[in-house]
Each structure stands twice: as structure tokens, then as C-alpha cells.
gemmi code that builds the backbone of each chain (N, CA, C; Angstrom):
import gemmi

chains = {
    "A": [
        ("UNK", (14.608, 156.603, 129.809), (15.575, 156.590, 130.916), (15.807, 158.024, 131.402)),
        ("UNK", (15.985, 158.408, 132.483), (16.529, 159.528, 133.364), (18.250, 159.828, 133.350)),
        ("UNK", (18.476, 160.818, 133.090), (19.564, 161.546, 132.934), (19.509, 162.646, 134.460)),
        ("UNK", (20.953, 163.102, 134.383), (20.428, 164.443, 135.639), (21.514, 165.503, 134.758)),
        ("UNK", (21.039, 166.705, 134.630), (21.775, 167.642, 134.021), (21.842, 168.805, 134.866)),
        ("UNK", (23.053, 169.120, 135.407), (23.755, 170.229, 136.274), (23.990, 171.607, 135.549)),
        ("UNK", (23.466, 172.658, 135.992), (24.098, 173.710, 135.340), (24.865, 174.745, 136.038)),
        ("UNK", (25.333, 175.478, 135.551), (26.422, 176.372, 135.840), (26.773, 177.383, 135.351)),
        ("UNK", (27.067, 178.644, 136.018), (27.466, 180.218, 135.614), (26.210, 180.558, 135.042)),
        ("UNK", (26.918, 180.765, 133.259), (25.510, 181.315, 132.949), (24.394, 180.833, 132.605)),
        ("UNK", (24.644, 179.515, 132.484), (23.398, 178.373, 132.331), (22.633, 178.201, 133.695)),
        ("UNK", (22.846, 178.157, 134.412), (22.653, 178.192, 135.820), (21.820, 179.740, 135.745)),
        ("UNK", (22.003, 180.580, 135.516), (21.133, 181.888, 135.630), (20.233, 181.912, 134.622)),
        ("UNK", (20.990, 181.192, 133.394), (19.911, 181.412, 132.471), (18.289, 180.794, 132.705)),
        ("UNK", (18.736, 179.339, 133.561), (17.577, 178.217, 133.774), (16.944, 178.571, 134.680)),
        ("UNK", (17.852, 179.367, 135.976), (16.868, 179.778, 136.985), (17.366, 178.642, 138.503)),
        ("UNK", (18.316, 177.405, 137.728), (17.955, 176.871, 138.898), (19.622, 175.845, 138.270)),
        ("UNK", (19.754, 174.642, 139.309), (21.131, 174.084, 139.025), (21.168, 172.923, 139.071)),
        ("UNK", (20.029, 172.243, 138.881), (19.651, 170.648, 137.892), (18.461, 170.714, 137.553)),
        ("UNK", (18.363, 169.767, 136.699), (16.960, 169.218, 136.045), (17.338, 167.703, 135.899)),
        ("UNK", (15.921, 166.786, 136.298), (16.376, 165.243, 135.619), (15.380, 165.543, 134.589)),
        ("UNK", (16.046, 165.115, 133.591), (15.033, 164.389, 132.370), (15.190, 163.214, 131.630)),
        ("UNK", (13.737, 162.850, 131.321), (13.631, 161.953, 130.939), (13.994, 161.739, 129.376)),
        ("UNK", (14.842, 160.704, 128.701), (15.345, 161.100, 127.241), (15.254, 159.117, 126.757)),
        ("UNK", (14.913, 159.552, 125.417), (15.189, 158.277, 124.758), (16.637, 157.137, 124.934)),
        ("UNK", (16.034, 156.040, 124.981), (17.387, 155.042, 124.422), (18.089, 155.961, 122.891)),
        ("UNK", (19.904, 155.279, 123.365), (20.312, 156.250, 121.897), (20.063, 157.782, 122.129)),
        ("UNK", (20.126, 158.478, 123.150), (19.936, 160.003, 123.008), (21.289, 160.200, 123.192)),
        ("UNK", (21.836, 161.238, 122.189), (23.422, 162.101, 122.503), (23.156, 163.170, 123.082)),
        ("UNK", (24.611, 163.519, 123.245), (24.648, 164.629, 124.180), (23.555, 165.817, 123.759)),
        ("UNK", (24.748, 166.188, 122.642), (23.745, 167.326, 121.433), (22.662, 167.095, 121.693)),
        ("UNK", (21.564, 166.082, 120.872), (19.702, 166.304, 121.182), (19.311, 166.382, 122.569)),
        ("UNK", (20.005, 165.718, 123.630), (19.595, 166.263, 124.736), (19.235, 168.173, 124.845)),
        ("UNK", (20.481, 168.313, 124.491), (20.924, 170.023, 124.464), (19.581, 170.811, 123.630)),
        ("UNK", (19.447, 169.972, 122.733), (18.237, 170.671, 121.739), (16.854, 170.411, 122.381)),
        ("UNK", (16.795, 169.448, 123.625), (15.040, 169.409, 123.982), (15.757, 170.152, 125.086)),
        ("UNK", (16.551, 170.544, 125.876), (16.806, 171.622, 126.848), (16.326, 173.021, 126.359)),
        ("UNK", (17.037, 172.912, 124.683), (16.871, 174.749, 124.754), (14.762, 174.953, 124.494)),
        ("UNK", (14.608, 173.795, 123.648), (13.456, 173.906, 123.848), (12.454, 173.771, 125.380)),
        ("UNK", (12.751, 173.166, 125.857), (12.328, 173.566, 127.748), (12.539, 174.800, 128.268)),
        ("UNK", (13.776, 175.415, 128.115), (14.302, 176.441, 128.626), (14.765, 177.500, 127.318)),
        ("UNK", (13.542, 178.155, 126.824), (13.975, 179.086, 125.813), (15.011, 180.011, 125.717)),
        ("UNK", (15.646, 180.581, 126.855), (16.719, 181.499, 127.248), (18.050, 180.605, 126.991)),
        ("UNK", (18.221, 179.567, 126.470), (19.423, 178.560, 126.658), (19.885, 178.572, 124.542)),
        ("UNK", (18.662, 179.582, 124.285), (18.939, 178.869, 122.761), (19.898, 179.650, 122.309)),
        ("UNK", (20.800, 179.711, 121.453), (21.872, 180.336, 120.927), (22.830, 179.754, 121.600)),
        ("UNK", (23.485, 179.119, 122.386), (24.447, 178.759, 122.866), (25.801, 177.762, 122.427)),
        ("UNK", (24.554, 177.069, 121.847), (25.228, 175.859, 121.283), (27.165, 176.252, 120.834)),
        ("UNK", (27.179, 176.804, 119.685), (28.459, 176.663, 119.145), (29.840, 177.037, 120.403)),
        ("UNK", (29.255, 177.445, 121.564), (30.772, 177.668, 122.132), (30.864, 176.904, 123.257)),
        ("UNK", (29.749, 175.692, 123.474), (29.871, 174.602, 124.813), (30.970, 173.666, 124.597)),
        ("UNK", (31.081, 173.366, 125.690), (31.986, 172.000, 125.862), (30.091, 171.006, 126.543)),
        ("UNK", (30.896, 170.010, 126.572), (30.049, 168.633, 127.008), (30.869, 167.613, 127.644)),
        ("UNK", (30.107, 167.514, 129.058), (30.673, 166.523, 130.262), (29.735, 165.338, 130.448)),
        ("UNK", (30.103, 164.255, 130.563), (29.293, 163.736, 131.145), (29.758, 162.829, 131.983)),
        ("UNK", (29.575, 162.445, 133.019), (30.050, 161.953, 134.717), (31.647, 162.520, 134.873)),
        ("UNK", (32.053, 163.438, 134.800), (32.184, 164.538, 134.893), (33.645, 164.437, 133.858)),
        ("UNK", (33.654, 163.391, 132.844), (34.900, 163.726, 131.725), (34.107, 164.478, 130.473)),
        ("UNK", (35.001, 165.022, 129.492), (34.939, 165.553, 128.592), (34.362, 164.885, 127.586)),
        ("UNK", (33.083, 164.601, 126.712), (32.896, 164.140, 125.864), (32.572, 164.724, 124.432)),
        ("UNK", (32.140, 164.311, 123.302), (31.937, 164.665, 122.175), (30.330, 165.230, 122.298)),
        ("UNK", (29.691, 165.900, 121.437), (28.986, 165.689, 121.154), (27.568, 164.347, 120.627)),
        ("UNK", (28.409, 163.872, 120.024), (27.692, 162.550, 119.649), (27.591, 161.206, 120.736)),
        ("UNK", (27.999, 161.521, 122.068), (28.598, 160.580, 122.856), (26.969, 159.961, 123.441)),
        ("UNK", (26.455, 159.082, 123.225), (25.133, 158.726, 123.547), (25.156, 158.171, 125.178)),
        ("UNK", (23.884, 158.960, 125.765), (23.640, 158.786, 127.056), (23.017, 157.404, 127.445)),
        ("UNK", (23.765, 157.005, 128.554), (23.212, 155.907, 129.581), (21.769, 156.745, 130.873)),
        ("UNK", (21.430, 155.350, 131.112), (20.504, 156.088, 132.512), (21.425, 156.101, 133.648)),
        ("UNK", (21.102, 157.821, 134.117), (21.588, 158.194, 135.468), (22.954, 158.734, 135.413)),
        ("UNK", (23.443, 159.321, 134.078), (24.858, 159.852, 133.694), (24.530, 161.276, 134.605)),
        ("UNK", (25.560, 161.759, 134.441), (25.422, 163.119, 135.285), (26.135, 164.014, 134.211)),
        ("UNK", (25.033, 165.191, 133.406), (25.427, 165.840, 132.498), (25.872, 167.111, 132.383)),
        ("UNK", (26.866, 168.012, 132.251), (27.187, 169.304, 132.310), (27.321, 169.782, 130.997)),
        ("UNK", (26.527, 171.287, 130.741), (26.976, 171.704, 129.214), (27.994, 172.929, 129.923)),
        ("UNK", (29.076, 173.163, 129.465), (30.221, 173.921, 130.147), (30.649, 174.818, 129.071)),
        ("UNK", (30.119, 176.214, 129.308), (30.575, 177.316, 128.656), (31.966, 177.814, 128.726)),
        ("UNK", (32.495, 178.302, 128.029), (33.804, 179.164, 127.848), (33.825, 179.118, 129.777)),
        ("UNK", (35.583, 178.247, 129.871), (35.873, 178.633, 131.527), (36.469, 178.988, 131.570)),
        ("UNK", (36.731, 180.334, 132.504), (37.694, 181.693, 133.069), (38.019, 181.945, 134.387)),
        ("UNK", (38.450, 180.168, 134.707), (38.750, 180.494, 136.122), (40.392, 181.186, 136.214)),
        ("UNK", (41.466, 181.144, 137.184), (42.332, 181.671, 137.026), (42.224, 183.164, 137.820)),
    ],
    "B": [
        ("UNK", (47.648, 167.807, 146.147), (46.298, 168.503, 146.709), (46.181, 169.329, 145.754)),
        ("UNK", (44.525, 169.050, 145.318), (44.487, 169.683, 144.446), (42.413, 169.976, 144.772)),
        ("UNK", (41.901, 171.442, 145.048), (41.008, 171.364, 145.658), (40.157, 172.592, 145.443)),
        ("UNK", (38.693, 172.314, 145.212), (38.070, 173.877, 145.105), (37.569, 174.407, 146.584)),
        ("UNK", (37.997, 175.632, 146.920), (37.573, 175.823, 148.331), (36.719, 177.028, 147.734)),
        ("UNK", (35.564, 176.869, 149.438), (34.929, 178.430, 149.820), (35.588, 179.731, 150.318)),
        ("UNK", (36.780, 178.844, 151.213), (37.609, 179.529, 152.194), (38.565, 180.468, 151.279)),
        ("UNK", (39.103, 181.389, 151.953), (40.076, 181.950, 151.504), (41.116, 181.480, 151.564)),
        ("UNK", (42.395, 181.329, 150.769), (43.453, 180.836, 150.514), (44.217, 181.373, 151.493)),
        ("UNK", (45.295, 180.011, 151.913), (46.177, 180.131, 152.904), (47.581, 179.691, 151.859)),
        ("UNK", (48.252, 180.347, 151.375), (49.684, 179.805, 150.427), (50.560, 178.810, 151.258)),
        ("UNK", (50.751, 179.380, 152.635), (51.294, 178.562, 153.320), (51.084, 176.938, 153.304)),
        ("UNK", (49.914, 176.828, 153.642), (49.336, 175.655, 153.613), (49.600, 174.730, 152.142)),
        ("UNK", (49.436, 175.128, 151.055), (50.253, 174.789, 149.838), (51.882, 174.640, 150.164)),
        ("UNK", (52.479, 175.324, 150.488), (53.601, 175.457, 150.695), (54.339, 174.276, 151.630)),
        ("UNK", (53.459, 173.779, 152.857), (53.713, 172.974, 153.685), (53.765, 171.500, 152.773)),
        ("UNK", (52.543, 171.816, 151.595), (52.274, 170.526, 151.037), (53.414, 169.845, 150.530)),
        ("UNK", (53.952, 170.803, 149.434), (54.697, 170.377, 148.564), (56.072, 170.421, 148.908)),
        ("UNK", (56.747, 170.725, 150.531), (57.852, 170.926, 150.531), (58.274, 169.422, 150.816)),
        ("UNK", (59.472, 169.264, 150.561), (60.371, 167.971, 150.084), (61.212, 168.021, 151.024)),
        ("UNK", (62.318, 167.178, 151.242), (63.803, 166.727, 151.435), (64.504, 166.900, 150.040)),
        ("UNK", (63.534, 166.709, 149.146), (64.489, 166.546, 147.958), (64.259, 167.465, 146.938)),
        ("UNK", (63.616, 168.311, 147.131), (63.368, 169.470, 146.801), (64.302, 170.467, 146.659)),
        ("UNK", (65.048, 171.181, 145.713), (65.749, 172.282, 146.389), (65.228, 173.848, 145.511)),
        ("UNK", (63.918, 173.173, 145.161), (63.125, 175.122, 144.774), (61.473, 174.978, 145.015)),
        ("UNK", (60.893, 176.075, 145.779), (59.669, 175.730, 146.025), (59.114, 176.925, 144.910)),
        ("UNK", (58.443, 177.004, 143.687), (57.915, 178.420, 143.079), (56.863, 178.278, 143.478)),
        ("UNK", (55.794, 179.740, 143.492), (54.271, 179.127, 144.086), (53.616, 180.568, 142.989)),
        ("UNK", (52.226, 180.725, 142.575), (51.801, 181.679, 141.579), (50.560, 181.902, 142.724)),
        ("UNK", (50.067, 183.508, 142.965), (48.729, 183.614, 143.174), (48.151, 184.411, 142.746)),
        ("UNK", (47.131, 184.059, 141.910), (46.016, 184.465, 140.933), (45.311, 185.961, 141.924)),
        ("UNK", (45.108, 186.860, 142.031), (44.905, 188.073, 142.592), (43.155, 188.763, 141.435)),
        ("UNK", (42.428, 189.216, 143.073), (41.304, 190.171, 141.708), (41.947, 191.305, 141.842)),
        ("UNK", (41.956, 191.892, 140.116), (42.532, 193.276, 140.060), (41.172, 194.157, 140.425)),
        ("UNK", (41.720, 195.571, 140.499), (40.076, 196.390, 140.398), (39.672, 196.988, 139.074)),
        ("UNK", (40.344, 196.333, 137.563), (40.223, 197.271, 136.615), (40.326, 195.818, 135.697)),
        ("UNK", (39.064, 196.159, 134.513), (39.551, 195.086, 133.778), (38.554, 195.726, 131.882)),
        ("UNK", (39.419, 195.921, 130.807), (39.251, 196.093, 129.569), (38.631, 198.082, 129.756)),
        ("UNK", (38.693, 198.061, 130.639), (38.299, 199.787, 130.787), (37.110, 199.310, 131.980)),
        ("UNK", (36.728, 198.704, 132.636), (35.636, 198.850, 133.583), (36.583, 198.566, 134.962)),
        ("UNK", (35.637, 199.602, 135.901), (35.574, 199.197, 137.140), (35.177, 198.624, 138.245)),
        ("UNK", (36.142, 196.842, 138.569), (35.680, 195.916, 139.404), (35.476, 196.148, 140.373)),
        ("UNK", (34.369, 195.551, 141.191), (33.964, 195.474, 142.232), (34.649, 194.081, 142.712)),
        ("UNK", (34.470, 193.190, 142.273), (34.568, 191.889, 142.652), (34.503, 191.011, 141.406)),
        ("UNK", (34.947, 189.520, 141.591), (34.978, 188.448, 141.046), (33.964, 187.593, 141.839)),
        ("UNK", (33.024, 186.829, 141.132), (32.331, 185.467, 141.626), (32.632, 184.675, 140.766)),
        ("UNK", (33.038, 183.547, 141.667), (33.590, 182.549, 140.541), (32.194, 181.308, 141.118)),
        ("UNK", (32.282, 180.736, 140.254), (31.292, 179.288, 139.978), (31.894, 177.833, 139.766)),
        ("UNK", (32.022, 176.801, 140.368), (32.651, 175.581, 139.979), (31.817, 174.548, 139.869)),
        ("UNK", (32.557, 173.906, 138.731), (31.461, 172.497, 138.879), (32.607, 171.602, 139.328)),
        ("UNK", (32.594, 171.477, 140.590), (33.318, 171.094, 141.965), (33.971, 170.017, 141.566)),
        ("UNK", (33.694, 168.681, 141.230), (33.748, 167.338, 141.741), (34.669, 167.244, 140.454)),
        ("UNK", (34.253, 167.695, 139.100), (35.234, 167.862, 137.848), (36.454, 169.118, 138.012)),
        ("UNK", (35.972, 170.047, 138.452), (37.655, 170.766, 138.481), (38.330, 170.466, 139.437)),
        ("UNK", (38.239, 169.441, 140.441), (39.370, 169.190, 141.113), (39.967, 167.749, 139.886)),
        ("UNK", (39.086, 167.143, 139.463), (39.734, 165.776, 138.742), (40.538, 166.292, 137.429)),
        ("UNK", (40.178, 167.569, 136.902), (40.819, 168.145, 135.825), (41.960, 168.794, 136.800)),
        ("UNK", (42.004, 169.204, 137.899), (43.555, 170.234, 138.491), (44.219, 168.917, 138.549)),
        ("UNK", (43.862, 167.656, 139.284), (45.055, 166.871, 139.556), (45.188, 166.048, 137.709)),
        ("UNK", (44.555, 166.462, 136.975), (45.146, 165.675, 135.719), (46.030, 166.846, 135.217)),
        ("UNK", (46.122, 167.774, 135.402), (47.068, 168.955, 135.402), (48.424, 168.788, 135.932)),
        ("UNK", (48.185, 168.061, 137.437), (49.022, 167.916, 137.708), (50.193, 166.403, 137.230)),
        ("UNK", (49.379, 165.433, 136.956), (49.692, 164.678, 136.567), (50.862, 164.624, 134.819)),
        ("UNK", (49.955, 165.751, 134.494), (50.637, 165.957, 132.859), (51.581, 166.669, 133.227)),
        ("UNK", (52.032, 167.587, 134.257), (53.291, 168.389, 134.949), (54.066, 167.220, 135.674)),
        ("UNK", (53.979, 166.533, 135.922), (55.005, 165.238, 136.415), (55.455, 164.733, 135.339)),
        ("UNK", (54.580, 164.190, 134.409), (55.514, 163.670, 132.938), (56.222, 164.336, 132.022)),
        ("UNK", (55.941, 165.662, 132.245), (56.592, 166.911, 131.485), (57.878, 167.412, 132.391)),
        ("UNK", (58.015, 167.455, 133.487), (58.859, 167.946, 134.082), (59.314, 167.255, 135.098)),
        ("UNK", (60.390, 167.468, 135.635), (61.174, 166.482, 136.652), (60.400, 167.618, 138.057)),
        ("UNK", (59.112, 166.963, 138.188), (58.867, 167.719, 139.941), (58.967, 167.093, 140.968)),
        ("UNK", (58.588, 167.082, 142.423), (58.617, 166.434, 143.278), (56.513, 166.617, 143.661)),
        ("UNK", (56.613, 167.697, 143.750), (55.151, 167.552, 144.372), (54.347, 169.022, 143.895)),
        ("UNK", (53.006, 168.840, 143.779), (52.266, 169.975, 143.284), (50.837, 170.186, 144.248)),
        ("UNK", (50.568, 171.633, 144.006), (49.296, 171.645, 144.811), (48.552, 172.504, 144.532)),
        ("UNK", (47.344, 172.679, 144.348), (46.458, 173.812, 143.324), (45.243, 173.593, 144.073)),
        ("UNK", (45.344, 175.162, 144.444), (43.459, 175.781, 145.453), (43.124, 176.407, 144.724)),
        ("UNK", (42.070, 176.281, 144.621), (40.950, 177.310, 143.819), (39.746, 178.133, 144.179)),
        ("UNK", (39.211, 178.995, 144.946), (38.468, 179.623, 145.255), (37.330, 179.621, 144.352)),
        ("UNK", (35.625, 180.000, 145.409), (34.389, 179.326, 144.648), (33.883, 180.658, 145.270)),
        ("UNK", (33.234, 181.267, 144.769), (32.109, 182.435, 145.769), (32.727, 183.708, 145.547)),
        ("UNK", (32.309, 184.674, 146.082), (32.928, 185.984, 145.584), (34.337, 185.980, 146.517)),
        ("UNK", (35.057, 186.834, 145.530), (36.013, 187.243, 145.709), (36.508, 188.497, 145.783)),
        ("UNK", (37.135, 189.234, 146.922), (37.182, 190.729, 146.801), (38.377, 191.247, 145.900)),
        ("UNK", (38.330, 192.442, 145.583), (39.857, 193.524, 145.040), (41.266, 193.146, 146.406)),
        ("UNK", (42.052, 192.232, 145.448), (43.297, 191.881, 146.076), (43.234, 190.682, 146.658)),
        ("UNK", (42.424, 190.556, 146.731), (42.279, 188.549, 147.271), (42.293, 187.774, 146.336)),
        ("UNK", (43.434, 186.806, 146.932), (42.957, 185.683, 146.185), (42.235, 184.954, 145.284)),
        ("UNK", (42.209, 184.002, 144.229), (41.310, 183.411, 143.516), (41.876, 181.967, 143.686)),
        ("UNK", (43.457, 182.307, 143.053), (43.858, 180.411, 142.713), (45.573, 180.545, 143.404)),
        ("UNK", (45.390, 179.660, 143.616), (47.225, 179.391, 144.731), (47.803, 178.225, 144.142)),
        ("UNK", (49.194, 178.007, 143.726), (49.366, 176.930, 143.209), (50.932, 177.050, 143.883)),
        ("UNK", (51.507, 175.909, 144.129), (53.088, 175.715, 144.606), (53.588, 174.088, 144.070)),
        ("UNK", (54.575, 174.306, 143.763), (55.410, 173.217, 142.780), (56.742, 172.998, 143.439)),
        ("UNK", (57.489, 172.047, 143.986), (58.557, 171.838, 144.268), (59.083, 170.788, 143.313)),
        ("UNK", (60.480, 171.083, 143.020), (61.466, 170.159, 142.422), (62.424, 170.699, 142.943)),
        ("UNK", (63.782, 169.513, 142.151), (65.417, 169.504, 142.607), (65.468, 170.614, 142.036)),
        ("UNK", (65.459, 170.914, 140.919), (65.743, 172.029, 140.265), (64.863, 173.473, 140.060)),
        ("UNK", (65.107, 174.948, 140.184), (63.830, 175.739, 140.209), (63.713, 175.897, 138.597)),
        ("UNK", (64.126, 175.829, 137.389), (63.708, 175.495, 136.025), (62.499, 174.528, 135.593)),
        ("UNK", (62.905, 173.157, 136.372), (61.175, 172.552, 136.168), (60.215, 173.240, 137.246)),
        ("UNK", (60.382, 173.983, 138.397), (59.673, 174.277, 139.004), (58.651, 175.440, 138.770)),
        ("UNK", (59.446, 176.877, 138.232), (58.749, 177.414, 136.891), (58.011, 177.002, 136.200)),
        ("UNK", (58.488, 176.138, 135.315), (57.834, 175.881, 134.365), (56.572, 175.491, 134.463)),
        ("UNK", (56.545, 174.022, 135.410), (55.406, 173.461, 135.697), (54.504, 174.329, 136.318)),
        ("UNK", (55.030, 175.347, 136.856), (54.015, 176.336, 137.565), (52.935, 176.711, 136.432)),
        ("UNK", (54.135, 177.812, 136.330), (53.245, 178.292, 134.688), (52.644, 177.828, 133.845)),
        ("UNK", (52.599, 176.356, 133.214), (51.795, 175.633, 132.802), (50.461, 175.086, 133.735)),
        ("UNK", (50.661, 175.137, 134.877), (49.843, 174.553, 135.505), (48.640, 176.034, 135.804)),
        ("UNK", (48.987, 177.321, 135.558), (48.294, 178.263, 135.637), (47.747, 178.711, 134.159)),
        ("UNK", (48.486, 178.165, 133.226), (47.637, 178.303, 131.790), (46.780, 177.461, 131.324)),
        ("UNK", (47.007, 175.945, 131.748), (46.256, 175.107, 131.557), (44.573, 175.365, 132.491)),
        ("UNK", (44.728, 176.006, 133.685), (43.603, 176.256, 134.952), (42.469, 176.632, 133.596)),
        ("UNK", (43.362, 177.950, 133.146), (42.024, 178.620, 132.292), (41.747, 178.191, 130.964)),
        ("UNK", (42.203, 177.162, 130.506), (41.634, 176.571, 129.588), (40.633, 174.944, 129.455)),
        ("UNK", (40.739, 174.746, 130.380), (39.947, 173.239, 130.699), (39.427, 173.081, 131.766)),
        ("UNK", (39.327, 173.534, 133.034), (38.771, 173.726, 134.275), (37.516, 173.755, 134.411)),
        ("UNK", (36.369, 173.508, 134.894), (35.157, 174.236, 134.705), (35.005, 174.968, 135.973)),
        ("UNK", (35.699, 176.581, 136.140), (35.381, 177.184, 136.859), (34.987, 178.247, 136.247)),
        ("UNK", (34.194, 179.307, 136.688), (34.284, 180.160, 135.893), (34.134, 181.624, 136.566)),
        ("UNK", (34.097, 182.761, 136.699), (33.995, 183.748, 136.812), (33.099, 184.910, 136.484)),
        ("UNK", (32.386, 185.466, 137.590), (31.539, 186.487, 136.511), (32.394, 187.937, 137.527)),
        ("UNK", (32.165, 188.838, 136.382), (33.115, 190.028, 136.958), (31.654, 191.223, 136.904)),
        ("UNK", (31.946, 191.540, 138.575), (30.735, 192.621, 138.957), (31.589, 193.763, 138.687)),
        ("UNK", (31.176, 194.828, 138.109), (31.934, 195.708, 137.986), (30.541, 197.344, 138.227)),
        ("UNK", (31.603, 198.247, 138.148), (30.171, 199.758, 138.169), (29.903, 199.488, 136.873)),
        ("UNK", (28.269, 199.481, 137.125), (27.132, 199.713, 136.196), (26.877, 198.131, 136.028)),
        ("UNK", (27.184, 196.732, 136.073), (26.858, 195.657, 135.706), (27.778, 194.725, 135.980)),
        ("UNK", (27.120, 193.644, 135.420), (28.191, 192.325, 135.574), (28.250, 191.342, 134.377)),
        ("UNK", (28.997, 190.523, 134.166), (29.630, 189.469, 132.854), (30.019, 188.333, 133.118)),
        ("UNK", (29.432, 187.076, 132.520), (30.256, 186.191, 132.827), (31.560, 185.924, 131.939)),
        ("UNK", (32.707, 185.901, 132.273), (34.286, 185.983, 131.214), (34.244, 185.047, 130.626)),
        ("UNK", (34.439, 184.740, 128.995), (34.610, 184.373, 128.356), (32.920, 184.021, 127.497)),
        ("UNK", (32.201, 185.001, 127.887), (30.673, 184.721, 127.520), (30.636, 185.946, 126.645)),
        ("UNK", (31.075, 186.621, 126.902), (30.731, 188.222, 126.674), (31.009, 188.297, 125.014)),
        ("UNK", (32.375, 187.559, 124.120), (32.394, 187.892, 122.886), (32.205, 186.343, 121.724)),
        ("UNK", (32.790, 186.605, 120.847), (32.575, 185.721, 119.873), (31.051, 185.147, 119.898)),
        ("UNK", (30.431, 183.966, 120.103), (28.987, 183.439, 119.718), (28.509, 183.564, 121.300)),
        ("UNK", (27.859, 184.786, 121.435), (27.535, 184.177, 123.013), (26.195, 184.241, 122.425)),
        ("UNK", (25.569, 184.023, 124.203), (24.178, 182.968, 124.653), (23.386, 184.390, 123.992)),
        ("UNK", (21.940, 184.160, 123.403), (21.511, 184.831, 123.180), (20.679, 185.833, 124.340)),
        ("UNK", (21.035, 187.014, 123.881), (20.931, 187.903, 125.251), (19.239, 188.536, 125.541)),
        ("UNK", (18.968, 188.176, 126.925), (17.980, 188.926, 127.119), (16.687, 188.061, 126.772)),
        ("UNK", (16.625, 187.116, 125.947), (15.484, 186.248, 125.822), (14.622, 185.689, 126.620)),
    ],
}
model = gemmi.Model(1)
for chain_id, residues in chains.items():
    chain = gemmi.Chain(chain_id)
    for i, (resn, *xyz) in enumerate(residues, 1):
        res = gemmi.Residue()
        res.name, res.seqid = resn, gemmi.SeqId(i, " ")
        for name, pos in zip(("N", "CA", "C"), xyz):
            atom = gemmi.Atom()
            atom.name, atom.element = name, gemmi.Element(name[0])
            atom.pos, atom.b_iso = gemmi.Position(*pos), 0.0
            res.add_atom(atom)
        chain.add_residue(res)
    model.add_chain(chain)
structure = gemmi.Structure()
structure.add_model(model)
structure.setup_entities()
């Protein structure tokens, strides 16, 4: 199934660009998504411990397993204000 | 109203929002770029939003400031794109009967912005730039 994953600030610079769809298993969570990202996008690795995780645009867990066609954000430390 | 703009902030326009009949205090907060920040010198703020979620997180902001406090009406702009030294970033105005919940809810409604929002900020400053809140504890691995 197809997912669409949005990025932003520094994920967004890091990737180069401000979506990707990918394609991910039945049963994929947020997290392993995140882990075949950093592997796609080598500049994304280290990140992990200080994200938040959205998906259609509420706050979820980590473990929160994706449907087809969710709309995914990994959301770094935010400093708006 | 609760909204991420390109435009530059008009307070007024907040101000028009939230004024009442039954209102008798309007407080309003605006978020300002300084030109100096931890010892560097700013050029500017660019802020970044993931649009469609920080407006649904400002009005759940606002929503948790209605059950917390006796208000009448709230309204929170947020600026997206660069931002110059002394302009604007975020505008917020709160009316109630009383100016005690009106405070309050303000101020909560400007502490809560920077903790759950997904907006974010990168600060251009002389010699480079940062995105805030990237810069310490586990950040992204640099330069890879």
C-alpha cells in the first residue's frame, strides 16, 4: 500500500525535497516506516530520538500502524512563537 | 480564527475578531524577531509550517483556553516565510468579562504555540543559519 510522507524544516532540507509516496507493507508503523526512510535518505539517520509522529495530521505513537493513503509527518523539535 | 499566514500580521484584524458586547478586556501578545539571539547576530527568522495541522493544533489551543478560563473569543495568526528584525511572527488576542482570564489564556495560548505546533523556525544570523530547537541535545546527524 502507498503512504505519502511530507517533510519539513530540517527534514525538508535534509531530503532535498517536501514529499515522497512510498510504498510500505500491510502492518507497517510509524517507526519502520522512519527506518526504510533513513535508509532511502541517508542524511535523515540520527534523528530518530527527538521526533514527534503525525499522521493525517494528529499526533500519534510510534507504534501506530499505517493505513493506505495516510498522510505522514515526522516533526522535529517546534520553535514557532 | 485561528490561521497560518504568508502575509504580514495585521493585530487589528485579530482585534476586530474577538471584540464582544460582553467582553470587558481585550489582551493581545505579539511575538516580535529580535536582532540578537544566545550571542549571535540575526538577520532574520524563516519560519516553516506544516499548515493544515498547526492551524487544527492553534484552534485545539484554543479550545483548551475556553475550558480553562471564562473567555469570550480567541484568535491566533501565525506567520510562514521569512521574517524581518521587528516584525512580526505570531499575533494572538483574547477577550473576556474579566482581564484575569484574559491574561491568562493569552499567555497560555503563547506557551502552548511553542510546544506542540508544527511550526518551526530557522534563525539566519552573521556567519550561518539553525534550525531552533535542532541545534542541541540529540540532533540530526550533521553534515552526512
Amino acid at each position: 500500500m502507498k503512504v505519502k510522507v511530507k517533510f519539513f524544516a530540517i527534514l525538508r532540507e535534509r531530503v532535498g525535497k517536501g514529499e515522497v509516496v512510498k510504498e510500505v507493507d500491510e502492518g507497517c508503523t510509524v517507526k519502520e516506516l522512519w527506518a526504510t526512510l533513513q535508509k532511502d535518505h541517508p542524511k535523515l539517520a540520527g534523528a530518530q530520538t527527538r521526533l514527534l509522529y503525525a499522521v493525517n495530521q494528529d499526533y500519534v505513537s510510534g507504534d501506530h500502524v499505517l493505513k493506505e493513503r495516510d498522510e505522514v509527518v515526522f516533526v522535529p523539535p517546534v520553535s514557532g512563537g | 480564527m485561528f490561521r497560518v499566514s504568508r502575509e504580514s500580521l495585521n493585530l487589528q484584524e485579530l482585534v476586530d475578531f474577538v471584540t464582544d458586547p460582553e467582553a470587558g478586556a481585550i489582551v493581545t501578545f505579539i511575538g516580535t524577531t529580535r536582532n540578537n539571539n544566545e550571542g549571535r547576530r540575526v538577520i532574520a527568522l524563516d519560519y516553516d509550517a506544516y499548515a493544515e495541522m498547526a492551524e487544527k493544533e492553534l484552534s485545539r489551543i484554543g479550545a483548551q483556553a475556553e475550558q480553562r478560563w471564562k473567555i469570550r473569543r480567541m484568535a491566533i495568526v501565525h506567520r510562514v516565510g521569512p521574517v524581518q528584525i521587528t516584525q512580526s511572527s505570531v499575533a494572538i488576542a483574547v477577550s473576556a468579562a474579566h482581564r484575569a482570564d484574559a491574561f491568562e489564556a493569552c499567555r497560555f495560548a503563547i506557551e502552548e504555540i511553542k510546544k506542540t505546533v508544527p511550526i518551526w523556525k530557522k534563525e539566519v544570523f552573521e556567519g550561518g543559519e539553525v534550525w531552533i530547537g535542532t541545534q542541541s541535545g540529540q540532533p540530526l546527524s550533521p553534515g552526512k
